[in-house]
C-alpha positions as a Markdown table, in Angstrom:
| # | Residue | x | y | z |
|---|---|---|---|---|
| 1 | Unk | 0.0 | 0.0 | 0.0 |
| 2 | Unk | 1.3 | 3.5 | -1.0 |
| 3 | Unk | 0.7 | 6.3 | 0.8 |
| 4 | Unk | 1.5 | 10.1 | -0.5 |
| 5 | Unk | 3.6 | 12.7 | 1.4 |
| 6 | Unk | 6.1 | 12.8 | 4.4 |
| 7 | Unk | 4.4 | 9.3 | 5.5 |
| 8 | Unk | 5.7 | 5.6 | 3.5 |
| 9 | Unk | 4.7 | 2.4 | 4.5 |
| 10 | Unk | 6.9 | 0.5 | 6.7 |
| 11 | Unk | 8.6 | -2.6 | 5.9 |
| 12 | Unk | 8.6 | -5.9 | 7.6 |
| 13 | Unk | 11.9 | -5.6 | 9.1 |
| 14 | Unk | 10.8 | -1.7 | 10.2 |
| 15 | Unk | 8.0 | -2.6 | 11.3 |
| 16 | Unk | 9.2 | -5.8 | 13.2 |
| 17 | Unk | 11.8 | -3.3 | 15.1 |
| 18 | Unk | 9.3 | -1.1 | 15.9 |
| 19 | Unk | 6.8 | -3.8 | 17.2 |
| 20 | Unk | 10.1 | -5.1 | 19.8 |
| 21 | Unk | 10.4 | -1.7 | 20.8 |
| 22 | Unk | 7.5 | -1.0 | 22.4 |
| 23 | Unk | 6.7 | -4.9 | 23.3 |
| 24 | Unk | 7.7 | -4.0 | 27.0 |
| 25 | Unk | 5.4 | -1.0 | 27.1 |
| 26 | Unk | 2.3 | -3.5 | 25.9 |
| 27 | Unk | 3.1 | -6.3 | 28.1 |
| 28 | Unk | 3.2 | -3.4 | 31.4 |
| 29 | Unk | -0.5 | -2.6 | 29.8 |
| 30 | Unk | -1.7 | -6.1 | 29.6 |
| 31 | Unk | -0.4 | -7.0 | 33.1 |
| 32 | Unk | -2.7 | -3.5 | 34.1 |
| 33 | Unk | -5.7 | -5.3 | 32.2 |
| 34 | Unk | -5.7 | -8.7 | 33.0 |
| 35 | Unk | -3.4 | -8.8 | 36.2 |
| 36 | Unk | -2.1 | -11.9 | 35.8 |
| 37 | Unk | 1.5 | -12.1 | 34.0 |
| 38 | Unk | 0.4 | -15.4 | 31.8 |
| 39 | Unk | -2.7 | -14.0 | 30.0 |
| 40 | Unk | -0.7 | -11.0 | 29.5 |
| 41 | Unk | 1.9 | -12.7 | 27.9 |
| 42 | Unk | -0.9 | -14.3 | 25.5 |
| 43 | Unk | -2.3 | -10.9 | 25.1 |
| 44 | Unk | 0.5 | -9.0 | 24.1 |
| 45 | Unk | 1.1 | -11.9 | 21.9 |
| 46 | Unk | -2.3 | -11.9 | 20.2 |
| 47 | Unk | -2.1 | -8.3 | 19.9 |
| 48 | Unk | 1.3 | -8.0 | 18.0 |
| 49 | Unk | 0.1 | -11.0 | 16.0 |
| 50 | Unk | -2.5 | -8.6 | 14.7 |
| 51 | Unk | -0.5 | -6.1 | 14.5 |
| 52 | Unk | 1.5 | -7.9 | 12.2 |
| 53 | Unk | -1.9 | -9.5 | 10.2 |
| 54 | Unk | -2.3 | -5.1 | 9.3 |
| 55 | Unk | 1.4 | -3.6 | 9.7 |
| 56 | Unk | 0.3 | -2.2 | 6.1 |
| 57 | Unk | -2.2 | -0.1 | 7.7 |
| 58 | Unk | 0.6 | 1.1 | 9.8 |
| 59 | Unk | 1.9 | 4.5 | 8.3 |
| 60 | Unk | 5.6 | 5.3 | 9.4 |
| 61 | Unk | 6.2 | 8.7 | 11.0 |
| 62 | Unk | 2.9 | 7.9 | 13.5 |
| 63 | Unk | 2.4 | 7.2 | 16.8 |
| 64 | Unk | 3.2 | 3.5 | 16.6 |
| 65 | Unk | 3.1 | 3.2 | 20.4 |
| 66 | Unk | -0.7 | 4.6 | 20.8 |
| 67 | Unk | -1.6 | 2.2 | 17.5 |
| 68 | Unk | 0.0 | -1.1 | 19.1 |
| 69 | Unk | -2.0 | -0.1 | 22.2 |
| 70 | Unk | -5.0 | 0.6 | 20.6 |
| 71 | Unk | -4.7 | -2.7 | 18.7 |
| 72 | Unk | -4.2 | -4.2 | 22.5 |
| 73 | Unk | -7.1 | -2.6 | 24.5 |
| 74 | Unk | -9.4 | -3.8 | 21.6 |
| 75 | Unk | -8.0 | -7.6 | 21.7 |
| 76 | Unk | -9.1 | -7.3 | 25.5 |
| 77 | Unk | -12.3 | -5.6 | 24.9 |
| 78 | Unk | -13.1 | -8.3 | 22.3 |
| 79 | Unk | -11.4 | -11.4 | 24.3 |
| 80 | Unk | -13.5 | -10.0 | 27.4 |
| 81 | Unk | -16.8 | -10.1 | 25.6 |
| 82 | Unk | -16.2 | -13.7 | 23.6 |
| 83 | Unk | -15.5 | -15.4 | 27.1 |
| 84 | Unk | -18.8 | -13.0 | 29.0 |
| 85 | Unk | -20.9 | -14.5 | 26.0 |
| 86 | Unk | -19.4 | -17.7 | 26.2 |
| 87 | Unk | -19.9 | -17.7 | 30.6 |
| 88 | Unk | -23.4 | -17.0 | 29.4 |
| 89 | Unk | -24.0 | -20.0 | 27.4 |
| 90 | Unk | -22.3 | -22.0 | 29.9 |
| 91 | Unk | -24.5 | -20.6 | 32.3 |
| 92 | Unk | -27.4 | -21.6 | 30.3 |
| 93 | Unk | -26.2 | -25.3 | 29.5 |
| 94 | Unk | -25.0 | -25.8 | 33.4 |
| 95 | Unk | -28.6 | -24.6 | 34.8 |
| 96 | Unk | -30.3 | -26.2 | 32.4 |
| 97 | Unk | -28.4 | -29.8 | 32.8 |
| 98 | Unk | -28.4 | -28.9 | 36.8 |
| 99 | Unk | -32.5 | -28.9 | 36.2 |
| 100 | Unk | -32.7 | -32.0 | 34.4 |
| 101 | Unk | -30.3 | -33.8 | 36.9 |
| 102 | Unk | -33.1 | -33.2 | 39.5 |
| 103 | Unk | -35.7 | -34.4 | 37.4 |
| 104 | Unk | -37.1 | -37.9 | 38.3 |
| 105 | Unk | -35.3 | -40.8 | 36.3 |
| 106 | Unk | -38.1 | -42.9 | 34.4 |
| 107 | Unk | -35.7 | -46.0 | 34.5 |
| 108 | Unk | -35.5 | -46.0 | 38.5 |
| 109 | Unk | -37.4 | -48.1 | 40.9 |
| 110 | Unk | -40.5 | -46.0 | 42.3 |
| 111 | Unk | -39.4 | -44.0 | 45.1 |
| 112 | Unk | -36.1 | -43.4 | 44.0 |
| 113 | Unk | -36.7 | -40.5 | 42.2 |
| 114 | Unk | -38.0 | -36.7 | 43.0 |
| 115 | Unk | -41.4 | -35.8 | 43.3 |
| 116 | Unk | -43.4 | -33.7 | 41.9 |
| 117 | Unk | -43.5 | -31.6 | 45.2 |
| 118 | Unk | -40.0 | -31.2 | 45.2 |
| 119 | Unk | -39.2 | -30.5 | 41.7 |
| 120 | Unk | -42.0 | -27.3 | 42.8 |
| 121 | Unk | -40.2 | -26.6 | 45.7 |
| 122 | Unk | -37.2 | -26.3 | 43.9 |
| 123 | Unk | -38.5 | -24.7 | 40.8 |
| 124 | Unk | -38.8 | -21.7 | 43.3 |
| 125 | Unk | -36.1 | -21.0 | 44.4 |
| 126 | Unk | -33.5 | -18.7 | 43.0 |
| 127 | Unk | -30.7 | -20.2 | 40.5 |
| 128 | Unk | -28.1 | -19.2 | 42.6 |
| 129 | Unk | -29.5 | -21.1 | 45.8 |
| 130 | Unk | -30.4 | -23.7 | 43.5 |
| 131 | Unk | -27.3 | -24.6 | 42.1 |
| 132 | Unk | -25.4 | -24.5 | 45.3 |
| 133 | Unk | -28.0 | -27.2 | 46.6 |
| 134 | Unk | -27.3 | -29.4 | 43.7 |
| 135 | Unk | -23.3 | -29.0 | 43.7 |
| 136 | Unk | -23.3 | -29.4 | 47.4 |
| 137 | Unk | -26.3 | -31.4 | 48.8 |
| 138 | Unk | -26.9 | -33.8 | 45.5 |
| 139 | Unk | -23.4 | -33.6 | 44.2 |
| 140 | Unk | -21.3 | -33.6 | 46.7 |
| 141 | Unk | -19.4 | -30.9 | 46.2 |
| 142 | Unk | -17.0 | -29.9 | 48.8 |
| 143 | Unk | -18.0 | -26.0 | 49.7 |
| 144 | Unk | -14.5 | -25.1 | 48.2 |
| 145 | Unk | -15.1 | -26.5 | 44.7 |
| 146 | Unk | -18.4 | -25.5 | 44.8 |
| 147 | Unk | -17.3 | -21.8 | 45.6 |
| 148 | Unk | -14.5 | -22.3 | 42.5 |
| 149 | Unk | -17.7 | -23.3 | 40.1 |
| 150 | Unk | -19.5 | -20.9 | 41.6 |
| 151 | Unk | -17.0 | -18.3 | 41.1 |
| 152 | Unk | -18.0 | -17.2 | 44.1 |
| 153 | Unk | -16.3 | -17.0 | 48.3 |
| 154 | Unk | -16.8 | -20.0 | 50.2 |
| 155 | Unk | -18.7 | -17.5 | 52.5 |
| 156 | Unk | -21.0 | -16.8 | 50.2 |
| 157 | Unk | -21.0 | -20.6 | 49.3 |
| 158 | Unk | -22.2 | -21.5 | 52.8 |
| 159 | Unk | -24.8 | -18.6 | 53.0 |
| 160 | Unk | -26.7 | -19.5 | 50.2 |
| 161 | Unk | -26.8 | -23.7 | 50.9 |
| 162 | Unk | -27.9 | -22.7 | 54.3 |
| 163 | Unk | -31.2 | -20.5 | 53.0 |
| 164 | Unk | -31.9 | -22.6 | 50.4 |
| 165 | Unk | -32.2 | -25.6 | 53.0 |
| 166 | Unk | -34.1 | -23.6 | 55.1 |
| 167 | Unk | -36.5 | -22.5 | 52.4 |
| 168 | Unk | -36.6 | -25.5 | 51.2 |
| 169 | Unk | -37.8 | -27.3 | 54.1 |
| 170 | Unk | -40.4 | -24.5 | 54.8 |
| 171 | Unk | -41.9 | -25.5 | 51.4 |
| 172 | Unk | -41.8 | -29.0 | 51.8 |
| 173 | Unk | -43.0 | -29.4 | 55.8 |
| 174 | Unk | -46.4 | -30.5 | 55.0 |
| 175 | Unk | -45.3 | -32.4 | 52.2 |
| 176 | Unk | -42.6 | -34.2 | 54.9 |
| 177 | Unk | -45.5 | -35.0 | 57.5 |
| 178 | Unk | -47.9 | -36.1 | 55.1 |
| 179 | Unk | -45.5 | -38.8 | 53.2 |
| 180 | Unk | -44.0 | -39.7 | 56.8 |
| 181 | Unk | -40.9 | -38.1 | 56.3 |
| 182 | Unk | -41.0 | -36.3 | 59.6 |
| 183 | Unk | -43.6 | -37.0 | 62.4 |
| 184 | Unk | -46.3 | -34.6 | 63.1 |
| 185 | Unk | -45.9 | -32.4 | 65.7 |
| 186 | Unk | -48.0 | -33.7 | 68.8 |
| 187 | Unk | -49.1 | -31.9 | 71.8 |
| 188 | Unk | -46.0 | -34.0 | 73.6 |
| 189 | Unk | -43.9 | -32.7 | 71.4 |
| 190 | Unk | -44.7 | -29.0 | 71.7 |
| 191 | Unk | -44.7 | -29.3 | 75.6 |
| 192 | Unk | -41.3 | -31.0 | 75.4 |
| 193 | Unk | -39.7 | -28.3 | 73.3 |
């Protein structure tokens, strides 16, 4: 590509030197970005890789420090997004497989399975308390892989296992009496507690 005036296009070799020299620069913007010295490696990496895709777009006699960095910030920009949309889908797939792990297996002896009452019970409880449940309670998750899943503190981990028990054995008390899950509270038992 030809360009007219004080400005020429830059050769590889140029353009190659001029990448290097401000390589240092990029890598102390990508450690400010990600914070973590491995993807800013790959992201300097990706971004001079680019660079070098368009160095013919690159007009010698510019700012070729503010262009590299430009061509970085949008490689994060666009990495960030691609992995937010792809945490989304995963999202979707994980709750969606969490719901049909709790759904009653067709192929199991009666009785092995969940009821209908407590596929409701669960159906109303928030995703969040809901999935901790499953990872924790059905899964057997420990509460720090569960938080790592979660991407989530342990804290928070343990708060939310704790409410959704709690709610859900407010929603299923009748249903526990009823079935014989739990005896009915007598008038011995109220005088005793």
């Amino acid at each position: 590509m030809e360009s007219t005036g004080a400005t020429r296009t830059l050769d590889r070799a140029s353009f190659d030197r001029t990448v290097l020299s401000h390589r240092r620069g990029m890598l102390g913007t990508a450690l400010r970005l990600t914070r973590s010295r491995d993807e800013a490696e790959d992201l300097v990496q990706e971004a001079v890789l680019r660079a070098w895709m368009f160095f013919d777009r690159f007009e010698q006699g510019t700012n070729a420090r503010a262009w590299l960095n430009r061509i970085l910030v949008n490689t994060f920009i666009n990495g960030y997004r691609r992995r937010r949309r792809e945490h989304d889908v995963l999202a979707e797939v994980q709750a969606g497989l969490a719901r049909e792990a709790w759904l009653p297996d067709t192929h199991r002896a009666p009785g092995e399975g969940l009821g209908d009452e407590v596929l409701a019970a669960l159906a109303t409880l928030p995703p969040e308390f809901r999935d901790v449940l499953i990872l924790v309670d059905r899964d057997e998750t420990s509460y720090r892989d569960a938080a790592r899943k979660l991407r989530c503190p342990i804290g928070t981990v343990m708060s939310r296992l704790h409410r959704a028990r709690r709610a859900l054995q407010a929603r299923l008390a009748d249903y526990a009496r009823r079935e014989g899950y739990v005896p009915a509270l007598g008038a011995e038992t109220l005088e005793a507690a």
